[in-house]
C-alpha positions as CSV (number, residue, x, y, z in Angstrom):
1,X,-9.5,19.4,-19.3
2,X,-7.9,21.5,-16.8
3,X,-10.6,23.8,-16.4
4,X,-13.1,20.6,-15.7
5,X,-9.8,19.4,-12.8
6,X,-10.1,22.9,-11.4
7,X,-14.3,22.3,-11.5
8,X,-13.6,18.9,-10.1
9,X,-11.6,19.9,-7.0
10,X,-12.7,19.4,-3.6
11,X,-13.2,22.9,-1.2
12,X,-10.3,22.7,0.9
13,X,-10.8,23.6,4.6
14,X,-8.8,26.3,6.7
15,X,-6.0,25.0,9.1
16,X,-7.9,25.8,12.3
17,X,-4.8,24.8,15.1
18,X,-1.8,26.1,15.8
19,X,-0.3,22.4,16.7
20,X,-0.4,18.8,16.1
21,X,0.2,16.4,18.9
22,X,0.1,13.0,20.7
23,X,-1.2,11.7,23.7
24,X,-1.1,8.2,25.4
25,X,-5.1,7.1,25.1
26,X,-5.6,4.1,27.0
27,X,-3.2,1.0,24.7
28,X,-3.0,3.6,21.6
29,X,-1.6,7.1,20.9
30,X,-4.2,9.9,19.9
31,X,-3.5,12.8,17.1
32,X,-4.5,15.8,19.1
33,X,-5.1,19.2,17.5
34,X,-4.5,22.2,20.1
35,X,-5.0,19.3,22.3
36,X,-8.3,18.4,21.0
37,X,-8.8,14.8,19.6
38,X,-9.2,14.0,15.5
39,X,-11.9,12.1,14.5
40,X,-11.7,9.6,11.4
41,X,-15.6,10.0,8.9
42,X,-17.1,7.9,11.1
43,X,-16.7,9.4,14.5
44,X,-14.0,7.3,15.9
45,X,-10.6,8.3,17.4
46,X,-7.7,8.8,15.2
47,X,-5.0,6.8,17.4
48,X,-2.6,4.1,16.4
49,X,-0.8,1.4,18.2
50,X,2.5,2.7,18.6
51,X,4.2,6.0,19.1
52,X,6.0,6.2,16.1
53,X,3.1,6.0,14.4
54,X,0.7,8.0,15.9
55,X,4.2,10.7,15.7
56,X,3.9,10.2,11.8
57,X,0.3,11.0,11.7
58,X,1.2,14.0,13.7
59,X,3.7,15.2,11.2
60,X,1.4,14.7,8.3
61,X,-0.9,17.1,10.2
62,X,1.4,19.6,11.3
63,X,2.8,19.6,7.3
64,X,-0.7,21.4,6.6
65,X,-0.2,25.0,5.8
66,X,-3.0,27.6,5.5
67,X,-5.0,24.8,4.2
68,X,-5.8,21.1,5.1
69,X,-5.9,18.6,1.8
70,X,-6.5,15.6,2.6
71,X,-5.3,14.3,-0.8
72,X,-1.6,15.4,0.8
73,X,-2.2,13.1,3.8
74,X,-2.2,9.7,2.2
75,X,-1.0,7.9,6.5
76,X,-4.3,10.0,7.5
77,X,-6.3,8.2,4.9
78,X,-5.3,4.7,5.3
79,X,-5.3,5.1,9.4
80,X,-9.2,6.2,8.8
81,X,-9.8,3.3,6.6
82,X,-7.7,1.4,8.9
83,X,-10.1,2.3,11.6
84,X,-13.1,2.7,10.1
85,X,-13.3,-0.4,7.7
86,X,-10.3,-2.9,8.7
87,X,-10.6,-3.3,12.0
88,X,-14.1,-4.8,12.5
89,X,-14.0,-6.5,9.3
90,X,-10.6,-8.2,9.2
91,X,-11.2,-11.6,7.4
92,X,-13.3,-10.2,4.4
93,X,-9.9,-7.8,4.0
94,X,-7.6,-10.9,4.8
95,X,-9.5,-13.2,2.2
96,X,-9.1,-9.9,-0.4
97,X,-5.3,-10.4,0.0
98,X,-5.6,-14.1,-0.4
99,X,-7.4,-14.0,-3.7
100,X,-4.8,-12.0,-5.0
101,X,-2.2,-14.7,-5.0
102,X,-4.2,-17.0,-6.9
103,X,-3.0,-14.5,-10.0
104,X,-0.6,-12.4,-8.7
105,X,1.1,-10.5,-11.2
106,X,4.9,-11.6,-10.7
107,X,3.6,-15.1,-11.7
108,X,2.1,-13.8,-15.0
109,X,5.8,-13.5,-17.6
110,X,6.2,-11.9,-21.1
111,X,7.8,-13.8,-23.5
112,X,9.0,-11.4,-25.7
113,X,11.1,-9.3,-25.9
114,X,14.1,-10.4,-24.1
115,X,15.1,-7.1,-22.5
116,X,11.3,-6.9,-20.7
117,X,11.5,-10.5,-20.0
118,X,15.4,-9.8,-18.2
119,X,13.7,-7.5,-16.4
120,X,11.0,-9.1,-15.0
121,X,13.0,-12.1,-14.0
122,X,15.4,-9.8,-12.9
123,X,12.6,-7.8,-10.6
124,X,10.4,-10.8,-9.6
125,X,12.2,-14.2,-9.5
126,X,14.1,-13.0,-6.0
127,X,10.1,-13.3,-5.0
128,X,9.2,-16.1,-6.0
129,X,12.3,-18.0,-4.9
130,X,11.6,-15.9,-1.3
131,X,8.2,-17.2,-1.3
132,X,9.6,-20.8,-2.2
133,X,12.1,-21.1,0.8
134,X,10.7,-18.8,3.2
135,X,7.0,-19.7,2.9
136,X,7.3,-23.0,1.8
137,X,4.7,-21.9,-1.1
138,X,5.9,-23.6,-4.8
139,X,3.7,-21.0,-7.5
140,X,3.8,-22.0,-10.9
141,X,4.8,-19.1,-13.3
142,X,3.1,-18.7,-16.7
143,X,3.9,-17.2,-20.0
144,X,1.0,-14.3,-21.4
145,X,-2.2,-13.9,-19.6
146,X,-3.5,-17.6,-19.6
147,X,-4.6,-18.3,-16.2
148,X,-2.7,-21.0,-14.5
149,X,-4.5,-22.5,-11.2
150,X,-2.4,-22.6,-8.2
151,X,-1.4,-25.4,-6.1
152,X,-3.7,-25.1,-3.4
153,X,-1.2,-26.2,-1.2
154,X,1.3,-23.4,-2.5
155,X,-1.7,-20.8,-1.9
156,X,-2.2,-21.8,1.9
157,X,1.5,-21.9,2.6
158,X,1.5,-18.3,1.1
159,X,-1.7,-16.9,3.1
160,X,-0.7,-18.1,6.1
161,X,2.0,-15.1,6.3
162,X,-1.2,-12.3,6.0
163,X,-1.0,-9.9,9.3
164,X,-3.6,-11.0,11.6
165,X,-3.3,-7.5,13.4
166,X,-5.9,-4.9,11.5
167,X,-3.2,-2.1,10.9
168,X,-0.6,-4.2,9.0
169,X,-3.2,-5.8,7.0
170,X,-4.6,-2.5,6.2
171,X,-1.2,-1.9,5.2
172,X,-0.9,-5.2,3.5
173,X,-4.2,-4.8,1.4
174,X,-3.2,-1.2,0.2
175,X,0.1,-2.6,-1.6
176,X,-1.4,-5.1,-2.5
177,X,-4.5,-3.2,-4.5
178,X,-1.2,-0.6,-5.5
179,X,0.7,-3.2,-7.0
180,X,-1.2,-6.0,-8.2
181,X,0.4,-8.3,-5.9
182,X,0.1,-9.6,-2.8
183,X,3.7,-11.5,-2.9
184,X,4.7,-8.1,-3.0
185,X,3.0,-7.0,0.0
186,X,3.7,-9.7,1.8
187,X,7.7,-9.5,0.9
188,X,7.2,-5.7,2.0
189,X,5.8,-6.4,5.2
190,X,8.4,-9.5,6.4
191,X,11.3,-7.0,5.4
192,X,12.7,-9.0,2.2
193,X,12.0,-5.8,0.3
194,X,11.8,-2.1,1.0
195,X,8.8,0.1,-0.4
196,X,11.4,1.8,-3.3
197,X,12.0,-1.7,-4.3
198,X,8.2,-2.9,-4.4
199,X,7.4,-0.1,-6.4
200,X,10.1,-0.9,-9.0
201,X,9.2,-4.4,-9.0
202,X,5.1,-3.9,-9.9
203,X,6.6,-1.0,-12.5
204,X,8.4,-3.5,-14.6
205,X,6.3,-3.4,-17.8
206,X,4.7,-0.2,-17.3
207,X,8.4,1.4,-17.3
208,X,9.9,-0.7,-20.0
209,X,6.4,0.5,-22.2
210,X,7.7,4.0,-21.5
211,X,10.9,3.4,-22.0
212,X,9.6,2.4,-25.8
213,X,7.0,4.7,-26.6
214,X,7.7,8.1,-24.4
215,X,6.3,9.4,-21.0
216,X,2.5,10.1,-19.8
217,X,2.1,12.8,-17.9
218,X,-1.0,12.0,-16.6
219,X,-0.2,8.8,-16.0
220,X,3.5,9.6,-13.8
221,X,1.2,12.3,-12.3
222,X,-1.7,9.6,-10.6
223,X,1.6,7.4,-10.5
224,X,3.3,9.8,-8.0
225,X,-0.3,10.3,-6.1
226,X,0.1,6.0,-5.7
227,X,3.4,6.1,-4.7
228,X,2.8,8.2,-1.8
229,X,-0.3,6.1,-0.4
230,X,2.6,3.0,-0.9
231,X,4.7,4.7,1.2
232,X,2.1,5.3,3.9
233,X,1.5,1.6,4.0
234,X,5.5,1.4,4.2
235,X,5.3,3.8,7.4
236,X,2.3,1.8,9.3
237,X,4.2,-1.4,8.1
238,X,8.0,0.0,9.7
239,X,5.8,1.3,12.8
240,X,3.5,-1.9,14.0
């Protein structure tokens, strides 16, 4: 298996600059390299809305050592899709989001046993209730994995909070595709919840599985690659 990882691995390029940088570019802030402009695949400039962002990106850059891996730059990966995908085809990514809270996963309870069910009331009712009085959105919970249709009055209520603006729902979409849940996201991005408390909160039964049974090492090692790409949604969500 770890001979066919090794086979599988991507051909890492050089660090060719002595220096990551930013630099106003019209409304945004450009990544420069040696004061040369980064590109995202599809040719476009890699430049955010704010400073503090396009600062971050810098950083992730200038963390490179004697070799550039991309799979270390999970903020240079979203603002490329970001770029690339989100921002000329924002309702398609919108209407993703939305579809998630017709099943989101907080709504969706164990009934058995009591500790897991404790701890998913414990982890997800605060979201629910936020949703409630915030949004104005009343979801139905369920016990087991019997679909239960959504008010559709409950499920407009809840969309309307999606980001309008491409980067936040870039942002948006990534936890929600990282968790399972949109209410999540959407509690992440209005500040109800930080990004350690997000990823506790759509780890519930997966923890309380390995609390039981004993820890996957494969599975805490894509974990940890998952947790990083939350956190860069986290950063574009802190810096927009």
């Amino acid at each position: 298996m770890e001979a066919a990882r090794r086979g599988a691995r991507p051909i890492l390029r050089k660090r060719f600059y002595e220096r990551a940088s930013t630099a106003p570019e019209g409304p945004l802030y450009a990544v420069r390299l040696d004061d040369k402009p980064v590109r995202t695949p599809a040719g476009r400039l890699l430049a955010a809305p704010t400073l503090a962002l396009a600062q971050a990106l810098a950083a992730e850059w200038e963390a490179q050592r004697d070799l550039i891996d991309p799979a270390k730059m999970p903020l240079t990966r979203l603002a490329n899709s970001i770029i690339d995908g989100v921002s000329e085809r924002s309702a398609p990514v919108a209407e993703e989001v939305a579809r998630y809270l017709a099943s989101d996963v907080v709504c969706y309870r164990a009934g058995s046993p009591r500790g897991l069910v404790e701890r998913q009331a414990r982890h997800w009712d605060p979201i629910v209730e936020w949703v409630r009085d915030v949004l104005g959105a009343r979801l139905l919970l369920a016990e087991g994995v019997v679909h239960v249709t959504q008010p559709e009055t409950a499920l407009a209520a809840a969309g309307v909070a999606i980001p309008g603006d491409p980067w936040r729902l870039g942002a948006v979409h990534s936890v929600t595709a990282l968790t399972g849940s949109a209410l999540l996201a959407l509690a992440l991005a209005q500040g109800r919840i930080t990004a350690d408390e997000a990823w506790a909160a759509a780890h519930v039964d997966e923890d309380w599985n390995m609390e039981q049974w004993g820890r996957d090492e494969l599975a805490l090692e894509r974990r940890a690659y998952r947790y990083a790409e939350l956190q860069a949604a986290a950063t574009v969500l802190k810096n927009t």
